[in-house]
MMTF fields as JSON, N, C-alpha, C and O atoms, coordinates in Angstrom:
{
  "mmtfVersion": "1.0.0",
  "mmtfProducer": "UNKNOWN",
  "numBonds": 303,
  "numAtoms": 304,
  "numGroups": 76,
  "numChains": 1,
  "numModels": 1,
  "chainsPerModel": [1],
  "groupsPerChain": [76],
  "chainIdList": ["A"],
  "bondAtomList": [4, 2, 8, 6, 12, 10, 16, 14, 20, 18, 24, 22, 28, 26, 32, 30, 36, 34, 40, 38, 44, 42, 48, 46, 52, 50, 56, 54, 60, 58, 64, 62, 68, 66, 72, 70, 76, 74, 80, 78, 84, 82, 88, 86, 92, 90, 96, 94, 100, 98, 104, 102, 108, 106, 112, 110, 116, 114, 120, 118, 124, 122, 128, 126, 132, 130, 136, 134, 140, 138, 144, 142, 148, 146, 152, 150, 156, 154, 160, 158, 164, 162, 168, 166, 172, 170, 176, 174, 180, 178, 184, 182, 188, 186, 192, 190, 196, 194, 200, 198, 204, 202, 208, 206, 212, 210, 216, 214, 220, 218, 224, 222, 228, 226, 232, 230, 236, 234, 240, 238, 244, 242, 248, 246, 252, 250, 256, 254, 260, 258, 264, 262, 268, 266, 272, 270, 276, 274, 280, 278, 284, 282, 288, 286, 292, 290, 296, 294, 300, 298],
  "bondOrderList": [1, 1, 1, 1, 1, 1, 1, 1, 1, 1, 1, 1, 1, 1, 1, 1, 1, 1, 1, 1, 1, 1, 1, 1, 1, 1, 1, 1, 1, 1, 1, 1, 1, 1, 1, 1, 1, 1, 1, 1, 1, 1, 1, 1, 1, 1, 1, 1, 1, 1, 1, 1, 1, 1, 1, 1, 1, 1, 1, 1, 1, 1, 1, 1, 1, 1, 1, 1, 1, 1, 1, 1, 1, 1, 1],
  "groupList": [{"groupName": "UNK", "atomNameList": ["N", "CA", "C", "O"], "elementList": ["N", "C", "C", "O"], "formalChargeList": [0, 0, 0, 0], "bondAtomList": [1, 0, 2, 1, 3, 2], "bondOrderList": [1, 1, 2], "singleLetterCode": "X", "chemCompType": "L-PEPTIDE LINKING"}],
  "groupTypeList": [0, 0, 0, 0, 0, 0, 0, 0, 0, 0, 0, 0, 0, 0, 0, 0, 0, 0, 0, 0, 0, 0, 0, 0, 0, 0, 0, 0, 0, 0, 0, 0, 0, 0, 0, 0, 0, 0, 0, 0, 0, 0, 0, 0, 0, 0, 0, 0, 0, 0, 0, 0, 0, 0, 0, 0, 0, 0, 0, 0, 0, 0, 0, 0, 0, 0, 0, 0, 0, 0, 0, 0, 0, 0, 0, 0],
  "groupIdList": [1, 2, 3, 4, 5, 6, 7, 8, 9, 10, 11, 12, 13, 14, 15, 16, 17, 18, 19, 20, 21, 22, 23, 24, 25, 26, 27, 28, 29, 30, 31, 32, 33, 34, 35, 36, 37, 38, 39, 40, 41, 42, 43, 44, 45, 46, 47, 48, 49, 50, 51, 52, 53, 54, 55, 56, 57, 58, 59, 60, 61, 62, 63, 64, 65, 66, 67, 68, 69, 70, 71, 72, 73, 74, 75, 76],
  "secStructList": [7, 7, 7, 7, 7, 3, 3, 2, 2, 2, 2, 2, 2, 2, 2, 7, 7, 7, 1, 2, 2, 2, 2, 2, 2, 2, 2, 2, 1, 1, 7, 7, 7, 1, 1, 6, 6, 1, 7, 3, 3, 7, 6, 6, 2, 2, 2, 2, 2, 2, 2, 2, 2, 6, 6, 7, 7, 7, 7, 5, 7, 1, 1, 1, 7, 5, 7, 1, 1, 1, 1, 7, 6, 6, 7, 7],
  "xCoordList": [-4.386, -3.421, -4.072, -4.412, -4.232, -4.632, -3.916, -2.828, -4.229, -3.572, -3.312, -4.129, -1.986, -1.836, -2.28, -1.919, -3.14, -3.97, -3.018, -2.594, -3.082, -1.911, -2.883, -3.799, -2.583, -2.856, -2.493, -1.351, -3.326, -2.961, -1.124, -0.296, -1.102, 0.721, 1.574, 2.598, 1.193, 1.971, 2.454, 3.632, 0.91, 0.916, 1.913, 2.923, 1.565, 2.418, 4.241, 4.88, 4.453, 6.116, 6.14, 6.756, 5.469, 5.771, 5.964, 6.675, 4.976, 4.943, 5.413, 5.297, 6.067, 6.105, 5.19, 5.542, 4.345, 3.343, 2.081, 1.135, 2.115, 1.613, 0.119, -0.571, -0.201, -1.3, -2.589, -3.529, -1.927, -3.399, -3.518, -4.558, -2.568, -3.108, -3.27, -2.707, -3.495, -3.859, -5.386, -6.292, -5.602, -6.821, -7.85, -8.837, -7.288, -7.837, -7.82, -8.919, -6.744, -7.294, -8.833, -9.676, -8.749, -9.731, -11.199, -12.179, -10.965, -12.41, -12.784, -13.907, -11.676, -12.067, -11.793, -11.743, -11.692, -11.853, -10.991, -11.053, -10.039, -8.323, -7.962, -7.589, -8.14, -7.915, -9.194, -10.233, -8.794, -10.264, -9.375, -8.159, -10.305, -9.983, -10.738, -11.869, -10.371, -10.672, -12.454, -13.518, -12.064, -13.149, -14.173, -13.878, -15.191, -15.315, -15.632, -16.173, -15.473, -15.243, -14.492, -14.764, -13.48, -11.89, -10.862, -11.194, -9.465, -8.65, -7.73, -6.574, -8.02, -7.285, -7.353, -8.402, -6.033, -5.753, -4.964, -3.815, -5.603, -4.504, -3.243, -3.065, -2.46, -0.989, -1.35, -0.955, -1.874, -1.65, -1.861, -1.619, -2.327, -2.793, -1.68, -1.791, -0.348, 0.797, 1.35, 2.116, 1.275, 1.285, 0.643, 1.264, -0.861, -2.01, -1.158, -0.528, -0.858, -0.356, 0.796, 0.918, 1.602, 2.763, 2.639, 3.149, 1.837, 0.92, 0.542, 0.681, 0.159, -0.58, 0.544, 0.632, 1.237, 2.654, 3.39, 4.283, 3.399, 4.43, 3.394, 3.587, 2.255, 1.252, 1.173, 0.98, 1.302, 1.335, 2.045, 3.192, 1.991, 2.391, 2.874, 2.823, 3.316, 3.314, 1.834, 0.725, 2.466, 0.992, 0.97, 1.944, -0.294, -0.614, -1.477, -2.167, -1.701, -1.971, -3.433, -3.843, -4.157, -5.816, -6.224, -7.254, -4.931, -4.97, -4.616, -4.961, -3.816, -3.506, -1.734, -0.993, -1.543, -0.012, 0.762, 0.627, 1.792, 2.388, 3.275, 4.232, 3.375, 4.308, 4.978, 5.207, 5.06, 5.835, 6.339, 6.121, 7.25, 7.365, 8.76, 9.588, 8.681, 10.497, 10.815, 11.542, 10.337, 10.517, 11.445, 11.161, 12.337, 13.31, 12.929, 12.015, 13.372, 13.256, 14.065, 13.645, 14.816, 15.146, 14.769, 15.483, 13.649, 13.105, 12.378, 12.231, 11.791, 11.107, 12.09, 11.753],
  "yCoordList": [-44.446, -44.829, -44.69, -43.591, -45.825, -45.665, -45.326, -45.9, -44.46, -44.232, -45.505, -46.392, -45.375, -46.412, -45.95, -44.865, -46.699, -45.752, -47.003, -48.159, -45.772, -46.602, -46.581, -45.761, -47.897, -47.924, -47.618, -47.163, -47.742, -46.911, -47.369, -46.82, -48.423, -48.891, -48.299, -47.693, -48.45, -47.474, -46.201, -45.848, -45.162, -43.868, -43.793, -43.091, -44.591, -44.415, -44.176, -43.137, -45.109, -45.387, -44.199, -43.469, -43.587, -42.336, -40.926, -40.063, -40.824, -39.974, -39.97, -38.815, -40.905, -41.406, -40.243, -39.407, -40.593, -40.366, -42.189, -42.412, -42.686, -44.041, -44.171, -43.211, -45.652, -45.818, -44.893, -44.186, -45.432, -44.957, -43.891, -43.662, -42.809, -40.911, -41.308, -40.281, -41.762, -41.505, -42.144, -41.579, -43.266, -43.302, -42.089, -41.457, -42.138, -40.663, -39.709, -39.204, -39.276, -38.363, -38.457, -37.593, -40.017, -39.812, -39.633, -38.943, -40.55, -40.572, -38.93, -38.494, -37.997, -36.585, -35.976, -34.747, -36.263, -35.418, -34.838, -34.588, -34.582, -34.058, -34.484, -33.741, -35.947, -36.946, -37.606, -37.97, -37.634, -38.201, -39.482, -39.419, -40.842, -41.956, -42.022, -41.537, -42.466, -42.241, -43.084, -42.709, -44.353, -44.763, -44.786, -45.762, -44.176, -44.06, -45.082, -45.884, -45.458, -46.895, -47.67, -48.837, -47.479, -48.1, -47.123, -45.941, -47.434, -46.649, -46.695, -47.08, -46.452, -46.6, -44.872, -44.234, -44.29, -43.007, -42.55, -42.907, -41.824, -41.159, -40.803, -40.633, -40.658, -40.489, -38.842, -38.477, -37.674, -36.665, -36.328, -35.24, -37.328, -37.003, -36.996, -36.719, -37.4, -37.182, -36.118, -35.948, -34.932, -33.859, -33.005, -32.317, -33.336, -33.023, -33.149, -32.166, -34.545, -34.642, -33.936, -33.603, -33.863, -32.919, -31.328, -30.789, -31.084, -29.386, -29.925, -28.84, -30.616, -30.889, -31.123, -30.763, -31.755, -31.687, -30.936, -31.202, -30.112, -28.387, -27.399, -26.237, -27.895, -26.959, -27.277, -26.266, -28.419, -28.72, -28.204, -28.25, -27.695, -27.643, -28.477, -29.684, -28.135, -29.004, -29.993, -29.646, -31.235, -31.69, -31.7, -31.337, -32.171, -32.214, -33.445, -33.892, -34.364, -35.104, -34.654, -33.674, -35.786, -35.322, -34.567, -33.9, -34.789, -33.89, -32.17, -31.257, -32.014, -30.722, -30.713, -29.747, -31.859, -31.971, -31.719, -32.526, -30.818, -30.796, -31.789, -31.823, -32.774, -33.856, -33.718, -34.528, -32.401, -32.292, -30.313, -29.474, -30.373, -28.596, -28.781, -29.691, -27.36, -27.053, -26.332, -25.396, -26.479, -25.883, -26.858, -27.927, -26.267, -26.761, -27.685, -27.359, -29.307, -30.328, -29.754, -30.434, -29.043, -28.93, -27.73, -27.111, -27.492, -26.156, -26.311, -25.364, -27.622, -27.989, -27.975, -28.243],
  "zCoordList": [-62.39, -61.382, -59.998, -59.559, -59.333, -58.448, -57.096, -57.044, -55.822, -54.952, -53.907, -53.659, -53.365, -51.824, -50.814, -50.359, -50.293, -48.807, -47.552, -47.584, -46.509, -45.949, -44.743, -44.701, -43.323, -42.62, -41.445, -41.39, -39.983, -38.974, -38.515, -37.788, -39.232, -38.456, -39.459, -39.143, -40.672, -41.716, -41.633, -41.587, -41.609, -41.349, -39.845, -39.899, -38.426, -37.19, -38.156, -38.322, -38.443, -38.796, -39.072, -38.296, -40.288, -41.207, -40.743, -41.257, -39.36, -38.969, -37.736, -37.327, -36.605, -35.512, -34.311, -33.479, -34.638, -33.951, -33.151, -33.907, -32.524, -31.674, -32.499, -32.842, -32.731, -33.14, -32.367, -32.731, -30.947, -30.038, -30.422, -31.039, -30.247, -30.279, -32.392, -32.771, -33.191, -34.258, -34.22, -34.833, -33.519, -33.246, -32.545, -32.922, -31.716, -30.995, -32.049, -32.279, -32.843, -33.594, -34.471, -34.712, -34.833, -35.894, -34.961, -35.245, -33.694, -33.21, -32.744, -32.999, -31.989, -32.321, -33.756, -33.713, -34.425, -35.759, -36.476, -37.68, -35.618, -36.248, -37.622, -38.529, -37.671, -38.886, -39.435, -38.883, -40.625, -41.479, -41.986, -42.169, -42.214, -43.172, -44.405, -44.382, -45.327, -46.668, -46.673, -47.167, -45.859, -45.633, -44.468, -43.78, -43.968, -42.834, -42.323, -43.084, -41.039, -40.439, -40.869, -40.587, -41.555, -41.895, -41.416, -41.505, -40.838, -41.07, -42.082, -41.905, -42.775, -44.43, -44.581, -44.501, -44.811, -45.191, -46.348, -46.607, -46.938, -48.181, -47.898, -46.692, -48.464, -47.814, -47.865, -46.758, -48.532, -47.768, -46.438, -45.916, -45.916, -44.281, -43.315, -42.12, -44.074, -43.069, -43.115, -42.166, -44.145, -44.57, -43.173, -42.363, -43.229, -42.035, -41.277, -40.889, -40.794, -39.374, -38.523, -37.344, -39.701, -39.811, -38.934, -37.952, -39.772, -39.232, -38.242, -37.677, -37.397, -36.052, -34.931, -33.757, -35.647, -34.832, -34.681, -33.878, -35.109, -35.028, -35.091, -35.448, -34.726, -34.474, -32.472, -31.796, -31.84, -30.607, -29.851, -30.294, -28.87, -27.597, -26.55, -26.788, -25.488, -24.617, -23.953, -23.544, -24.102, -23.838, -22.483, -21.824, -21.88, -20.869, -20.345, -21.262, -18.721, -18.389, -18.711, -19.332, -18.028, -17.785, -16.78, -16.676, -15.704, -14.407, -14.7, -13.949, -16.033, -16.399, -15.728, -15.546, -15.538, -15.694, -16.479, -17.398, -16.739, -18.042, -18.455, -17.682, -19.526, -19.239, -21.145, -22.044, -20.999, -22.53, -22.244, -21.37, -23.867, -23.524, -23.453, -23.496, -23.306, -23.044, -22.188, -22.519, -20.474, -19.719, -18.711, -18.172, -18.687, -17.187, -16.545, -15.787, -16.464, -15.681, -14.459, -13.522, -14.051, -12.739, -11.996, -11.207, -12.314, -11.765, -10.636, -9.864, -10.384, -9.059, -7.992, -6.838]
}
């Protein structure tokens, strides 16, 4: 029986997480594709992604802006 390897628009829906930051994951390393230089992924990798997502924090700009989190929008 062979497995369904799903792709980067697939895995996005599944996990709603944006193509781009799943690209980014793979080109830093976070995420592996089954094939390298394909993005074709095993479906446990939404499992992975899962843990990466409740593993995150507030994110932050490139400037070190915080533009996520759970701190008070009316605190400025």
């Amino acid at each position: 029986m062979s497995k369904k390897l799903l792709t980067i628009k697939e895995l996005s829906k599944r996990t709603g997480i944006s193509p781009r930051t799943l690209y980014q994951w793979v080109f830093y390393g976070k995420i592996e594709p089954v094939v390298p230089g394909h993005c074709l992924f095993d479906e446990n990798v939404v499992d992975v992604i899962k843990n990466i997502k409740k593993n995150r924090k507030g994110r932050r700009s490139p400037n070190g802006i915080k533009i996520g989190g759970t701190e008070n929008e009316n605190s400025i």
